[in-house]
SEBA-509161 format. One record per residue (C-alpha): x, y, z. Coordinates in nm, 4 decimals. Example, Ala and Ser with C-alpha at 12.3 -4.5 7.8 and 13.67 -1.06 7.14 Angstrom:
REM SEBA-509161
PT         x         y         z
PT    1.2300   -0.4500    0.7800
PT    1.3670   -0.1060    0.7140
END
This chain:
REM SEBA-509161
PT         x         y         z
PT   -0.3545   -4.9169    2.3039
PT   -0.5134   -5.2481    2.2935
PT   -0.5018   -5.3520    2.5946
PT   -0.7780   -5.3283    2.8400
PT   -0.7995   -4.9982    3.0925
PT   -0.7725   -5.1029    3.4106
PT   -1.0851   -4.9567    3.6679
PT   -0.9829   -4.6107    3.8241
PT   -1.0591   -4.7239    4.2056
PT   -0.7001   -4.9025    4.1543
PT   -0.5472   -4.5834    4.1170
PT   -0.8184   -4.4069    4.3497
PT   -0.9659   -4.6274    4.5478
PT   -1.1969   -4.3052    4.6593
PT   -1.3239   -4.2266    4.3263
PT   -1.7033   -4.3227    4.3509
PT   -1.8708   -4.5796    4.0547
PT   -2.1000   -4.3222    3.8819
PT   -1.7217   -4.0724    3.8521
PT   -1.5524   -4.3830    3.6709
PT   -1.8752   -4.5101    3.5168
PT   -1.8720   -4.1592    3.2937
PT   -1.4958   -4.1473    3.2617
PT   -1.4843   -4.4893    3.1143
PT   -1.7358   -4.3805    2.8790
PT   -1.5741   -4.1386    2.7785
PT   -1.2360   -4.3208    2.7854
PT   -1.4348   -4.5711    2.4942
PT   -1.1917   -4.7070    2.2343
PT   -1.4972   -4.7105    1.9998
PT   -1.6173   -4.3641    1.8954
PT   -1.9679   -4.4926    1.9221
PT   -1.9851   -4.5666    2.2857
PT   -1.8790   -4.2464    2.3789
PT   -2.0896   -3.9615    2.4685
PT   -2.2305   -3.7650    2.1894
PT   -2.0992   -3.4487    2.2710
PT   -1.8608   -3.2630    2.4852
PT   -2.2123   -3.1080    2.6857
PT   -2.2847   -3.4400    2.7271
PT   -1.9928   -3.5468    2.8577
PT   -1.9878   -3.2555    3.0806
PT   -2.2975   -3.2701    3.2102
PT   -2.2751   -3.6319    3.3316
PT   -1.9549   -3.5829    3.5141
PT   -2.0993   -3.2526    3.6734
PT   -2.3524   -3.4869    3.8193
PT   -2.1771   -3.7874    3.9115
PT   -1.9136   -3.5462    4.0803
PT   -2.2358   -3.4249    4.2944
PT   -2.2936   -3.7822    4.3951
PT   -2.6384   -3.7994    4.2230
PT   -2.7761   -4.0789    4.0072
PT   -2.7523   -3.9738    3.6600
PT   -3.0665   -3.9579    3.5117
PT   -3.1537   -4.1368    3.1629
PT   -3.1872   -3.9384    2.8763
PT   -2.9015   -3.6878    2.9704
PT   -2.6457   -3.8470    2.7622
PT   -2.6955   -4.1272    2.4893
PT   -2.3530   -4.3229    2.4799
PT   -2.3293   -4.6002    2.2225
PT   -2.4458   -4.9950    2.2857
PT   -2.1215   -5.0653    2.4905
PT   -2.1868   -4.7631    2.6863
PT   -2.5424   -4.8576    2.7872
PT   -2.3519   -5.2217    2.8767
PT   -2.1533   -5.0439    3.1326
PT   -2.4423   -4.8742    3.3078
PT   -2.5713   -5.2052    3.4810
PT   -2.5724   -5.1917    3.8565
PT   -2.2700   -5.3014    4.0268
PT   -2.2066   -5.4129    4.3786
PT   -2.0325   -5.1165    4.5757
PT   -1.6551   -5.1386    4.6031
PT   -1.4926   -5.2626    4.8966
PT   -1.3199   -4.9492    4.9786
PT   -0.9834   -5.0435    5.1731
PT   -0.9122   -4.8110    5.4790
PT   -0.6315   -4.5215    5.3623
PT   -0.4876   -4.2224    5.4708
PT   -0.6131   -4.0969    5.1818
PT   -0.8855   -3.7901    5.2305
PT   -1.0337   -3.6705    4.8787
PT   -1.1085   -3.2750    4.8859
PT   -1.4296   -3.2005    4.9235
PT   -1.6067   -3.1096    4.5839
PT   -1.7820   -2.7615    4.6076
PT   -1.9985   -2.6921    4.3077
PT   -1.9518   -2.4129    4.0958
PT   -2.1566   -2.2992    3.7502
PT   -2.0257   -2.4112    3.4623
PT   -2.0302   -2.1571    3.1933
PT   -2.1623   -2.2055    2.8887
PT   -2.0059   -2.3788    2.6226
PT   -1.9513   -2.3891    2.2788
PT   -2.0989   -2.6392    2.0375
PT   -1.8239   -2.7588    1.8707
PT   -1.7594   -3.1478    1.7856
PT   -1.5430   -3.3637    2.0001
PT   -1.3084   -3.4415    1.7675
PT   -1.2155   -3.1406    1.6580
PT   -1.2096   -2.9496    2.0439
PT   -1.1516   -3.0358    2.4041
PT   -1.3243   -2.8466    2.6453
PT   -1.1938   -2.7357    2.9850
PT   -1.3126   -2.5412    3.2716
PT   -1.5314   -2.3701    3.0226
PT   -1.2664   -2.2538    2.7858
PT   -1.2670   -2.4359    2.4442
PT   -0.9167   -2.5532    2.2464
PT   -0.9177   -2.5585    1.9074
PT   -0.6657   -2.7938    1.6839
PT   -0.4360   -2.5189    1.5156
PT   -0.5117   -2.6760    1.1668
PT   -0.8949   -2.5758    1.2573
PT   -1.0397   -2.3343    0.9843
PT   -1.1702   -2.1618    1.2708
PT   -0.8916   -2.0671    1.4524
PT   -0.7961   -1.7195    1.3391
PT   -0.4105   -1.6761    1.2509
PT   -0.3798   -1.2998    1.4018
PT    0.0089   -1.1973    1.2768
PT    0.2751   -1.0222    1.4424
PT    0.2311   -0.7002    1.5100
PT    0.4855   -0.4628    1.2717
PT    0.7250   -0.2937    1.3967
PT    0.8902    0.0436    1.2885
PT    0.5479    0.2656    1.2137
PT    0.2479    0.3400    1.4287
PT   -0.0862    0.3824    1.3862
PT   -0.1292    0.6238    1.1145
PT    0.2040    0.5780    0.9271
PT    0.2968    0.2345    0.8051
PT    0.6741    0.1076    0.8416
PT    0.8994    0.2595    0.6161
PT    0.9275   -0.1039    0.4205
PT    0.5998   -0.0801    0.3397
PT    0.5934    0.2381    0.1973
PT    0.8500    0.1190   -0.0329
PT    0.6745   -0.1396   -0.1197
PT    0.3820    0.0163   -0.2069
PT    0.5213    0.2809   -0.3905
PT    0.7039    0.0173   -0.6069
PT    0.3565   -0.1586   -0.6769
PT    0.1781    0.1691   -0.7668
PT    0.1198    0.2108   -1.1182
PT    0.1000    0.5106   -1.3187
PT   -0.0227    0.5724   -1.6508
PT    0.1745    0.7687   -1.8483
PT   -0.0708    0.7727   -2.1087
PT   -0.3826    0.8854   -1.9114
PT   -0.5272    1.1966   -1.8719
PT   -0.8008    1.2875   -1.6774
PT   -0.9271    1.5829   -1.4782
PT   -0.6380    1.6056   -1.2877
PT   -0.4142    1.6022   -1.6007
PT   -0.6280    1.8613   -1.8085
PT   -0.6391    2.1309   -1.5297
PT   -0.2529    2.0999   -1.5194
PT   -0.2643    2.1392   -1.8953
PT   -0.4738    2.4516   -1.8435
PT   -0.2273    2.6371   -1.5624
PT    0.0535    2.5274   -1.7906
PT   -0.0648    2.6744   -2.1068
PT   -0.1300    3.0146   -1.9174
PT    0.2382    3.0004   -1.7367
PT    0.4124    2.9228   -2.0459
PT    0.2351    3.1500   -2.2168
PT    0.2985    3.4420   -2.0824
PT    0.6759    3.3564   -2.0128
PT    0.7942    3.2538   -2.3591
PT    0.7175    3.6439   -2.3870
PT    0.9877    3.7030   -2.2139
PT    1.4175    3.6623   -2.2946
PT    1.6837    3.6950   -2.0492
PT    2.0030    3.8685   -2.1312
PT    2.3033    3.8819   -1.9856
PT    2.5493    3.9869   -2.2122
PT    2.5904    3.7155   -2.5171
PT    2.3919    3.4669   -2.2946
PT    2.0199    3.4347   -2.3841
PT    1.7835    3.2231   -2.1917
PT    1.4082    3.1764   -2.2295
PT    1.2511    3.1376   -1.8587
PT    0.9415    2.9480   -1.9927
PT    1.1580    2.6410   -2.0789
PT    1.1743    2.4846   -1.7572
PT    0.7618    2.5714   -1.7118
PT    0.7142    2.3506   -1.9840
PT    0.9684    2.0634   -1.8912
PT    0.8301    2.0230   -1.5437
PT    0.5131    1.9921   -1.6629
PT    0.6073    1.7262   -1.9084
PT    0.7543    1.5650   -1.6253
PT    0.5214    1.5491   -1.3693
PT    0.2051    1.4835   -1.5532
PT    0.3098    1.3136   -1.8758
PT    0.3471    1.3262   -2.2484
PT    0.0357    1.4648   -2.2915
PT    0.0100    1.7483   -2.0918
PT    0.3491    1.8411   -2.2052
PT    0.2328    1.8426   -2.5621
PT   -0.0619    2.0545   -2.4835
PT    0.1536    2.2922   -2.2965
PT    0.4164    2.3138   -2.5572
PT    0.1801    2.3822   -2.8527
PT   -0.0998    2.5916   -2.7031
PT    0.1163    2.8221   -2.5219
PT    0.3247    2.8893   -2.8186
PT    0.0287    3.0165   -2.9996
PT   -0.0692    3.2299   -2.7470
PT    0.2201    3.3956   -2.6990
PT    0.2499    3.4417   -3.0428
PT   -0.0893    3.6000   -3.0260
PT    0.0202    3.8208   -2.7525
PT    0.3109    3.9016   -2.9155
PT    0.1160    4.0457   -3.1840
PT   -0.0614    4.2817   -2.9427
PT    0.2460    4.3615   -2.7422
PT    0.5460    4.5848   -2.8584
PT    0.8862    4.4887   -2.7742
PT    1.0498    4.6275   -2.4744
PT    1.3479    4.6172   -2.2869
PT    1.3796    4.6362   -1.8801
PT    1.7304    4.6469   -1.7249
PT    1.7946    4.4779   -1.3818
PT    2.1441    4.5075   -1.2878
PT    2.3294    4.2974   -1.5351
PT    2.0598    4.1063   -1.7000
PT    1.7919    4.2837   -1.9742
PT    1.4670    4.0955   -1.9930
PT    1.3114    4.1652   -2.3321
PT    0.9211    4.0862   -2.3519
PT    0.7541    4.0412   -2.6771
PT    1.0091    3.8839   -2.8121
PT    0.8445    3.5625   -2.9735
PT    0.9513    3.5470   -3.3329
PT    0.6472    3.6306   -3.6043
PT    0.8673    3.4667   -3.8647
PT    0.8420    3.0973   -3.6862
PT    0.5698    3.0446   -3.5393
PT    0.4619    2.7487   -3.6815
PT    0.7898    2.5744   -3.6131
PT    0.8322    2.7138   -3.2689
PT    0.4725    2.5874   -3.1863
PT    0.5321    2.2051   -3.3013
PT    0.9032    2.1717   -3.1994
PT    0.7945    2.3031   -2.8701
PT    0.4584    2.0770   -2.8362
PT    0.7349    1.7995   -2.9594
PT    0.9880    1.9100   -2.6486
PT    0.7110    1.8931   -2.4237
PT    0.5960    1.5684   -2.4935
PT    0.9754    1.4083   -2.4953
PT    0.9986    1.5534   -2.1614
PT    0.6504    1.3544   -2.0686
PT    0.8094    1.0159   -2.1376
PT    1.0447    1.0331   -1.8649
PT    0.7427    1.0019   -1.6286
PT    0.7406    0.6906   -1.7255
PT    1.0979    0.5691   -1.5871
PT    1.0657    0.7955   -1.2589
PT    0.7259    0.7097   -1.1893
PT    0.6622    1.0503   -1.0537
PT    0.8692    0.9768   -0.7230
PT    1.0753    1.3150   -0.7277
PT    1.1355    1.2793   -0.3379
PT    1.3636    1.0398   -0.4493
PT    1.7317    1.1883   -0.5751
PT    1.8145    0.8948   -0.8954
PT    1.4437    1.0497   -1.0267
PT    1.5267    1.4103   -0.9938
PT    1.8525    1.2974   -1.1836
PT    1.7118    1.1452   -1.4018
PT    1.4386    1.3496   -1.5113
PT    1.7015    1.6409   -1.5042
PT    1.9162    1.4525   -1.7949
PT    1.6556    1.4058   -1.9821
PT    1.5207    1.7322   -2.0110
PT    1.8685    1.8878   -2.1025
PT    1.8572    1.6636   -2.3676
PT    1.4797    1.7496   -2.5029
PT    1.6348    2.0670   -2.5209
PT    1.8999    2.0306   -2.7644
PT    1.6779    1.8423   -2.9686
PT    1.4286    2.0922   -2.9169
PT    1.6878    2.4030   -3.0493
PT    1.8602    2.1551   -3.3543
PT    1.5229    2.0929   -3.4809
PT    1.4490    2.4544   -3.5085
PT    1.7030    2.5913   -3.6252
PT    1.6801    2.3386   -3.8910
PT    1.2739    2.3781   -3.9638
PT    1.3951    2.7345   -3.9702
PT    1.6047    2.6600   -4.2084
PT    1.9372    2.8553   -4.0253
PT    2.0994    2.5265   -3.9026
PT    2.4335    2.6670   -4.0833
PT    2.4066    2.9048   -3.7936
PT    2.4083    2.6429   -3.5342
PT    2.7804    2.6762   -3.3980
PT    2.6759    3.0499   -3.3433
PT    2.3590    2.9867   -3.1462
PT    2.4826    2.6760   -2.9735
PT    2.6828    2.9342   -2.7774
PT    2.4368    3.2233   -2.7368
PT    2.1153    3.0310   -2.6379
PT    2.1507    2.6162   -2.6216
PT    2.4472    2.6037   -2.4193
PT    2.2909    2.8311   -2.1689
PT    1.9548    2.7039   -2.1842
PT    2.0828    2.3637   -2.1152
PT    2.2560    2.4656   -1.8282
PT    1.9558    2.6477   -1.6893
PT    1.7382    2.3496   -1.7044
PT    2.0183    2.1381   -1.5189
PT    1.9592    2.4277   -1.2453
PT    1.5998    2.5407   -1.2346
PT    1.4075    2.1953   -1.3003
PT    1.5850    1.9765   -0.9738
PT    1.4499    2.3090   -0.7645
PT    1.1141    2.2845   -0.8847
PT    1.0949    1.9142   -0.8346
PT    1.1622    1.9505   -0.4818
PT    0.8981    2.1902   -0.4335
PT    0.6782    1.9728   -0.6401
PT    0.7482    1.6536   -0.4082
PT    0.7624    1.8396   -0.0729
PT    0.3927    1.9744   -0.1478
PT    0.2713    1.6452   -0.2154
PT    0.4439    1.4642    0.0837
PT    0.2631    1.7911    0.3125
PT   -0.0583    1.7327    0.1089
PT   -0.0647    1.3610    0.2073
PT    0.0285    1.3958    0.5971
PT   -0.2926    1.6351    0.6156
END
């Protein structure tokens, strides 16, 4: 490294004195009597390649640079079967201004240093998806980082509250019989709704469209339709509870809302179809044992339990998975148009 470069005509004796005049220049071990710049550089070596005399002002090396341009005799140039190619000229395209220590031009084409902050790290392509659909780890992931507020409600949450109040509404008029099983068909309305849109919503469901069908109730007389083995009686909302069917059943709905906060609303997924499913059934029973006991007929439970909470529970476990499904396969068709 210290030790002084011997002249290029050793090694090629054909190489003429302006070619190893610029290459020792630029083969300086001081920085400051190199060239200036890689055009520099470039441009004197285009022209001492052409055999011309290199004009001043084209480059400015450093003091010890301008030493080395004093005229020297010619070479003595030792016959050899040597026979340089002949040098054709070609345009050099143009280049980029980028300082010498940081890139090395070549033929035109620039290298940068990889720990240059302007070399771009492009990754990997991914693998698995394609163009519109990202890999299937991905939409894991981003469904794990998705967040959703189980207290919010906006305009998406209100006009669910609105076609929730009108379907359980007009439902809860209505009791299924079949035999000394009883089940109210407006139960699961008002659990999915808790379930897919939160606490909220299901509290707004559960207490508005008691009190309208209590309303409609009063305007309605009781009837009875027979289908096969089952008797659906409408009108059948009690006038004697109304006040405790309307806040047990705004409490139900919003009991059912919290479990949008464990299954995140990801019912394409079976563990939160499950577990949304358990925890209805249980709002339920709660729902029925805190009637009967506002009601003040909880002696009677071990009667009813039988008749209606037994079989309501079991509907739920039935009816609710089914219209999760629904739910999550309209939503996955939604999002691929």
């Amino acid at each position: 490294m210290f030790a002084t470069m011997l002249p290029l005509r050793v090694k090629v004796p054909a190489i003429s004195p302006a070619v190893e005049q610029v290459v020792a220049t630029a083969l300086a071990k001081e920085p400051k009597e190199r060239f200036g710049s890689i055009r520099a550089f470039a441009n004197a070596l285009e022209q001492a390649g052409q055999a011309t005399p290199i004009p001043p002002g084209v480059f400015s090396p450093g003091a010890g640079a301008r030493a080395m341009q004093a005229p020297q005799p010619p070479p003595i140039v030792q016959p050899s079967l040597y026979k340089p190619a002949p040098q054709v000229w070609s345009p050099q395209a143009p280049s980029v201004q980028i300082p010498p220590t940081v890139a090395v031009q070549t033929g035109g084409a620039v290298f940068l240093p990889a720990n240059d902050p302007r070399v771009v790290n492009t990754p990997a392509p991914l693998t698995g998806g394609s163009l519109t659909t990202p890999p299937a780890s991905l939409q894991e992931a981003g469904e794990g980082a998705k967040k959703i507020s189980v207290w919010r409600i906006g305009k998406r949450q209100w006009l669910a509250m609105l076609v929730g109040i009108f379907l359980f509404g007009i439902l809860n008029l209505f009791l299924v019989t079949s035999g000394s099983v009883n089940v109210f068909p407006a139960l699961v309305v008002l659990l999915f709704f808790g379930c897919v849109y939160g606490p909220w919503v299901g509290l707004g469901v559960g207490g508005v469209g008691s009190l309208i069908a209590s309303l409609l109730a009063s305007l309605l007389s009781r009837d009875l339709v027979h289908l096969g083995g089952l008797y659906i009686e409408s009108g059948f909302v009690s006038r004697l509870y109304v006040l405790q069917d309307m806040w047990t059943l705004a409490l139900a709905g919003f009991l059912a809302g919290l479990s949008l906060q464990i299954t995140k609303g990801h019912y394409h997924k079976r563990r939160a179809i499950v577990l949304a499913d358990i925890i209805s059934v249980g709002v339920v029973f709660v729902y029925w044992f805190l009637l009967l006991l506002s009601s003040g007929v909880l002696p009677y439970f071990g009667e009813i339990l039988g008749r209606y909470v037994i079989p309501s529970m079991v509907y739920i476990l039935l009816a609710l998975p089914i219209m999760l499904l629904i739910y999550a396969r309209i939503v996955k068709n939604r999002k691929r148009a």
